[in-house]
C-alpha positions as CSV (number, residue, x, y, z in Angstrom):
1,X,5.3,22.3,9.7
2,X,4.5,25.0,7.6
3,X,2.9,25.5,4.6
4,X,5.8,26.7,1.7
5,X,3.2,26.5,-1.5
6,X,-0.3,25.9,-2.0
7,X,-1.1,23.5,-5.3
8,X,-5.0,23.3,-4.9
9,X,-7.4,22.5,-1.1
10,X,-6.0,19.1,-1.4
11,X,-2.5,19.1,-1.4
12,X,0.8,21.5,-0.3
13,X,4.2,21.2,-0.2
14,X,5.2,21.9,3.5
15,X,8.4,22.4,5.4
16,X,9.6,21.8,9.0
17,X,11.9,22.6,11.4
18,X,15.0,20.9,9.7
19,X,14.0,22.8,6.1
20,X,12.9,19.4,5.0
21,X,10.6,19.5,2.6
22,X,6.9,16.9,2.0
23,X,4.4,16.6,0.0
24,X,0.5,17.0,2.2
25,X,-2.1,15.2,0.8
26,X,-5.1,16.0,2.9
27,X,-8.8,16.9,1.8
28,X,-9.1,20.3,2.5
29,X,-6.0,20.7,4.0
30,X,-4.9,24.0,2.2
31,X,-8.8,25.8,2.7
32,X,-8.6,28.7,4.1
33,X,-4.9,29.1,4.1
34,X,-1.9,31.0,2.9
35,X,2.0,30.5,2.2
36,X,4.0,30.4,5.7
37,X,0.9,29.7,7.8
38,X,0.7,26.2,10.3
39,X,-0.1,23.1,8.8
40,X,-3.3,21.3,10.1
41,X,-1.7,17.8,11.0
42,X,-5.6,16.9,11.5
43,X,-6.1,16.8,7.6
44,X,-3.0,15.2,6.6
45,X,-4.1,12.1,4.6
46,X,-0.8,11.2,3.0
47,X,3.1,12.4,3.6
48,X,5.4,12.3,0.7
49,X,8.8,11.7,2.1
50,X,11.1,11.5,-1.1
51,X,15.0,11.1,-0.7
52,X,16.2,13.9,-2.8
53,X,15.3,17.0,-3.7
54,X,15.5,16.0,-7.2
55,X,12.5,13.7,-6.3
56,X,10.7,16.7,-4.5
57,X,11.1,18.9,-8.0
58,X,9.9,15.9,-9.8
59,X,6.9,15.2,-7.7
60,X,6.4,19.4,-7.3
61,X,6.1,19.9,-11.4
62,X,4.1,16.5,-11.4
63,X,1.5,18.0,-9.4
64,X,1.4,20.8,-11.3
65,X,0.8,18.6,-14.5
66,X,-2.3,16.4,-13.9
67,X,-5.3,16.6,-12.2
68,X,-5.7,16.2,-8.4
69,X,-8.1,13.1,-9.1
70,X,-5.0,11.3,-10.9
71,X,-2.9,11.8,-7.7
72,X,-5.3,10.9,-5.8
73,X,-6.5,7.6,-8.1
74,X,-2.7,6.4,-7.5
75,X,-2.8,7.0,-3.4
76,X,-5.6,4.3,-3.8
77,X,-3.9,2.3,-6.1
78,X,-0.7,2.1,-4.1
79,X,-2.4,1.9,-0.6
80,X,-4.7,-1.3,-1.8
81,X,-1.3,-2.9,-3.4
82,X,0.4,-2.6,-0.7
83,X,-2.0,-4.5,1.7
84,X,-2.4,-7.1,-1.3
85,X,1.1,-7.9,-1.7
86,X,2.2,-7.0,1.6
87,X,4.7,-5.0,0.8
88,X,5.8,-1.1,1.6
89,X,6.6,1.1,-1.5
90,X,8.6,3.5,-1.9
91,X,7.1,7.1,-1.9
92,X,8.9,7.9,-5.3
93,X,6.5,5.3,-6.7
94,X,4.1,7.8,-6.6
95,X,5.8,9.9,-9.1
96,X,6.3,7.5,-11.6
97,X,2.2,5.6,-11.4
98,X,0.8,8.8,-11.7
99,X,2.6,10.1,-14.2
100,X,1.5,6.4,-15.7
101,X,-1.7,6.4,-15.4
102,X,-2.6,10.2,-16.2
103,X,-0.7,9.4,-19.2
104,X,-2.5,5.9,-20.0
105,X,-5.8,7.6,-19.5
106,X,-4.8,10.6,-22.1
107,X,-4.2,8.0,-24.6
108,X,-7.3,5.7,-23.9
109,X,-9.4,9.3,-25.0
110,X,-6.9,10.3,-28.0
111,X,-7.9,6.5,-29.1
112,X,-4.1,5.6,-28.6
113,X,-2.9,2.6,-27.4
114,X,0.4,0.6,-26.5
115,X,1.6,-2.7,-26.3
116,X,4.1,-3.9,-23.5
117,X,6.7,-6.1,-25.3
118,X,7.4,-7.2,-21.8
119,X,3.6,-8.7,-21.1
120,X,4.5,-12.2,-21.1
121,X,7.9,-11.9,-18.6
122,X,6.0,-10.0,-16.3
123,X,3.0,-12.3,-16.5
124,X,5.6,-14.9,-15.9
125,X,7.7,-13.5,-13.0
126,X,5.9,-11.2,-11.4
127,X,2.2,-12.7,-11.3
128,X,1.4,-11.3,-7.7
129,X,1.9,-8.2,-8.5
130,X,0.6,-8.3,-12.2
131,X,-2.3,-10.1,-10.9
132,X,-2.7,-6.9,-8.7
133,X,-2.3,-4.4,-11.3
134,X,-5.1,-6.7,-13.3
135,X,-7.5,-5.8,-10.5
136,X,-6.6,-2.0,-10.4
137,X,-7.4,-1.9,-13.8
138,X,-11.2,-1.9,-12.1
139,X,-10.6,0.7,-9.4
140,X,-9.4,2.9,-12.8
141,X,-12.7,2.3,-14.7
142,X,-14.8,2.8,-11.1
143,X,-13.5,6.2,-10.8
144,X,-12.5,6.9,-14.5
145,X,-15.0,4.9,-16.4
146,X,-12.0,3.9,-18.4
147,X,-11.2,0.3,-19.3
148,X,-7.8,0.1,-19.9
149,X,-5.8,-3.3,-21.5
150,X,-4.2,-5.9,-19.9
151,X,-1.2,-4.3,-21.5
152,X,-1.4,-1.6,-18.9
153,X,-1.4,-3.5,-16.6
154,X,1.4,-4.8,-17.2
155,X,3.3,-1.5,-17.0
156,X,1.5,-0.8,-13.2
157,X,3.0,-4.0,-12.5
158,X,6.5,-3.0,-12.9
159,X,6.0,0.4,-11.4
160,X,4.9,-2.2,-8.0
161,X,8.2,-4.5,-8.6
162,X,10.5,-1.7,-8.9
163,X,8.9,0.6,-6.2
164,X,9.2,-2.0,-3.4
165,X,11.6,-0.9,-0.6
166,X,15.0,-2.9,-1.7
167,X,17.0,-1.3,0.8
168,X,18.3,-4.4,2.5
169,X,20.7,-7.4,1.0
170,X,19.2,-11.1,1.0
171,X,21.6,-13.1,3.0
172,X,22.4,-16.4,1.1
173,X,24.6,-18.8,2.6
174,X,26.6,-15.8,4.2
175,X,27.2,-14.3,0.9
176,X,26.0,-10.7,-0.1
177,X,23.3,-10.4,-2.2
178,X,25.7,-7.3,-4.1
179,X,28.6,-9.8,-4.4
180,X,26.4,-12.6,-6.6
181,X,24.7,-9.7,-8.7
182,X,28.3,-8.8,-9.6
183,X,29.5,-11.8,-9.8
184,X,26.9,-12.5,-12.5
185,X,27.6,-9.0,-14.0
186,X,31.5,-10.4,-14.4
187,X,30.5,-13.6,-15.8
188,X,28.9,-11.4,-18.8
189,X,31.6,-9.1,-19.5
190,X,34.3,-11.6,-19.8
191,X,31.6,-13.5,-22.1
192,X,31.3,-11.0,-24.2
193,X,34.4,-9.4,-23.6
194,X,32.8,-6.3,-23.3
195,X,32.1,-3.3,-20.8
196,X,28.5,-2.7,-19.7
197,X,27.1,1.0,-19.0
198,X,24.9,0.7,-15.7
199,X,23.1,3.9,-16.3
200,X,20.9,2.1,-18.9
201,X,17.1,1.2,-18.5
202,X,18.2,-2.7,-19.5
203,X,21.0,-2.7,-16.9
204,X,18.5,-1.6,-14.3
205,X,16.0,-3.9,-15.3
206,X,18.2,-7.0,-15.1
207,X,19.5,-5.5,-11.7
208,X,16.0,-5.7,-10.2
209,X,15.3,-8.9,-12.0
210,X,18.2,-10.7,-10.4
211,X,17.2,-9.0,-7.1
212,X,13.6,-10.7,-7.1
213,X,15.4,-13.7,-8.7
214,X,17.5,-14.1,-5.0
215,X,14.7,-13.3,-3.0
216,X,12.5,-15.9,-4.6
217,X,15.3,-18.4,-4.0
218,X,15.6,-17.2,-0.4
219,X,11.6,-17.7,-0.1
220,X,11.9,-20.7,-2.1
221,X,9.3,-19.3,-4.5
222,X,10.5,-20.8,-7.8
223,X,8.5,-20.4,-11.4
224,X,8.4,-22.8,-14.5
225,X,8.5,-26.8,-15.4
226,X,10.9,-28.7,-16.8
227,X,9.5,-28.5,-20.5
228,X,9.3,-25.1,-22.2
229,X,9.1,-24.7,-26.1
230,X,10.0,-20.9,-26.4
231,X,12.8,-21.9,-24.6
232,X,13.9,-24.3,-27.1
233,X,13.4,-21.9,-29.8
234,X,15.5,-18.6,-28.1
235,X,18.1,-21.1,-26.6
236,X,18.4,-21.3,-30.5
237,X,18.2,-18.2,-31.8
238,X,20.9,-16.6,-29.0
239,X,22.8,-19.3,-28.9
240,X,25.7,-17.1,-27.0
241,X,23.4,-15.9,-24.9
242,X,22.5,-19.1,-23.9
243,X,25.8,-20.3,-23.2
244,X,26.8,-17.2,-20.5
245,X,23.7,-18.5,-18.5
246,X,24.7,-21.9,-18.3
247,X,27.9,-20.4,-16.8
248,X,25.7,-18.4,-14.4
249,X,23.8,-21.4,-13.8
250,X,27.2,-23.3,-12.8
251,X,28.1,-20.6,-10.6
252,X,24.7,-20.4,-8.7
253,X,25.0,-24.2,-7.7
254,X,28.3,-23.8,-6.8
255,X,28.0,-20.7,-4.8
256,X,24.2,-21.3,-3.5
257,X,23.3,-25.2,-4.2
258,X,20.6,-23.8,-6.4
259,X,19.7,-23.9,-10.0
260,X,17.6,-22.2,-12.4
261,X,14.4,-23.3,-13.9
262,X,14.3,-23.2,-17.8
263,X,11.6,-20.4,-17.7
264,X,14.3,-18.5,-15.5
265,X,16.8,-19.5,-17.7
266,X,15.0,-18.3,-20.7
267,X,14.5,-14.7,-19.1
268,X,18.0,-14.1,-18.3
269,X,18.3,-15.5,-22.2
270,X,16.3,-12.6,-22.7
271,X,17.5,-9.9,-20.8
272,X,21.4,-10.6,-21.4
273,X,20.6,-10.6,-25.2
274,X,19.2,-7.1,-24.7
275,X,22.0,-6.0,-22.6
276,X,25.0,-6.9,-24.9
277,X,23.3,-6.0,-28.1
278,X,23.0,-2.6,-27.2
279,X,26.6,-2.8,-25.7
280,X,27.8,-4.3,-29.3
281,X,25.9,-1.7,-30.6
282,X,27.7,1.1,-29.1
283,X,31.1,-0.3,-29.8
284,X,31.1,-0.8,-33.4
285,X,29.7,3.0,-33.7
């Protein structure tokens, strides 16, 4: 590989034989050198291989944007997250966390802060990794002297659920993980009678939801009691929400002899009323 530019001694972007193009993150790994000369493989620290070059731009200007200790805050983050929850990110997760937490720590000093309206889901769902975002919330203030809120973490949370490596189907009863999640997506429309945009952030969300929802099933991970009161009180207040996921709840023991919990049943309350609100919205425009 060669070096193509030079961001700072720390990091380069670097090409090889094929014109592929990574990101080097490497202490001292640009000292002493120029565009076009060798790379020194023996400082290399970190490879970014993104999938697109859209990714490459992104991560390219992002490097460009915050400080070298930011980046190299996250590479911690991600590496001890990965060991705790045993997992293997993506390397786009990188773009997204730092861009996070440079971000986050810009508002901590302005005296600016926000809340995740999401907190309690991902409290909910996701308590390995919010539980792991909690503790990172430490390595930030060892390095930053920074204590950001719980809320935060919260958001580093998600940036671990969605980064994880989903490149695979779960296998349930010889039926395709893609198959149930539209099958589910079908038993909304005709609901609602109603078409649903999948470029939106609430479509992705309930994709990756319903994702982790069949993998906990497969793992036979499953979260809540029998008794919840919130869910008494939005089974109410969306009523018709509440009625698609009973269908999807009759479909699921039909199709996988499974059935929700009420707190899973309350989040797909949740995240289906998001979803066809904004679809209603954008019909009676």
């Amino acid at each position: 590989m060669w070096i193509k530019k030079i961001f700072n001694n720390n990091i380069i972007l670097a090409q090889d034989e094929k014109m592929s193009e990574r990101v080097l993150l490497g202490r001292g790994i640009a000292f002493g050198k120029k565009e076009n000369d060798e790379v020194d493989e023996s400082k290399i620290d970190k490879i970014f291989i993104l999938e697109s070059q859209e990714l490459v731009d992104k991560f390219v200007h992002l490097v460009g944007e915050i400080p070298t200790n930011h980046l190299e805050l996250t590479d911690k983050i991600v590496k001890e997250a990965e060991e705790r929850l045993e997992v293997k990110f993506s390397d786009s997760i990188y773009i997204g966390l730092a861009d996070h937490i440079n971000y986050a720590l810009f508002r901590f000093k302005k005296g600016e802060q926000i809340q995740n309206a999401f907190l309690w889901e991902i409290k909910k769902f996701y308590p390995r990794e919010y539980q792991v975002a909690l503790d990172m919330l430490e390595t930030i203030y060892y390095y930053e002297k920074v204590k950001l809120s719980e809320d935060e973490a919260s958001f580093i949370a998600l940036h671990f659920v969605n980064g994880q490596n989903m490149d695979y189907d779960v296998n349930l009863k010889g039926i395709n993980e893609t198959i149930i999640i539209q099958d589910i997506f079908n038993i909304i429309k005709f609901h609602y009678s109603i078409d649903i945009e999948e470029d939106t952030l609430n479509y992705s969300r309930f994709v990756t939801h319903l994702r982790y929802f069949l993998q906990r099933i497969t793992r036979k991970e499953r979260y809540g009691s029998g008794e919840n009161q919130l869910f008494d009180q939005v089974s109410i207040k969306y009523k018709k929400a509440y009625q698609c996921v009973l269908k999807i709840n009759s479909y699921l023991i039909k199709k996988l002899d499974t059935e929700m919990t009420v707190d899973e049943q309350l989040y797909f309350i949740l995240h289906i009323n998001r979803l066809t609100n904004r679809e209603n919205q954008i019909r009676s425009n």
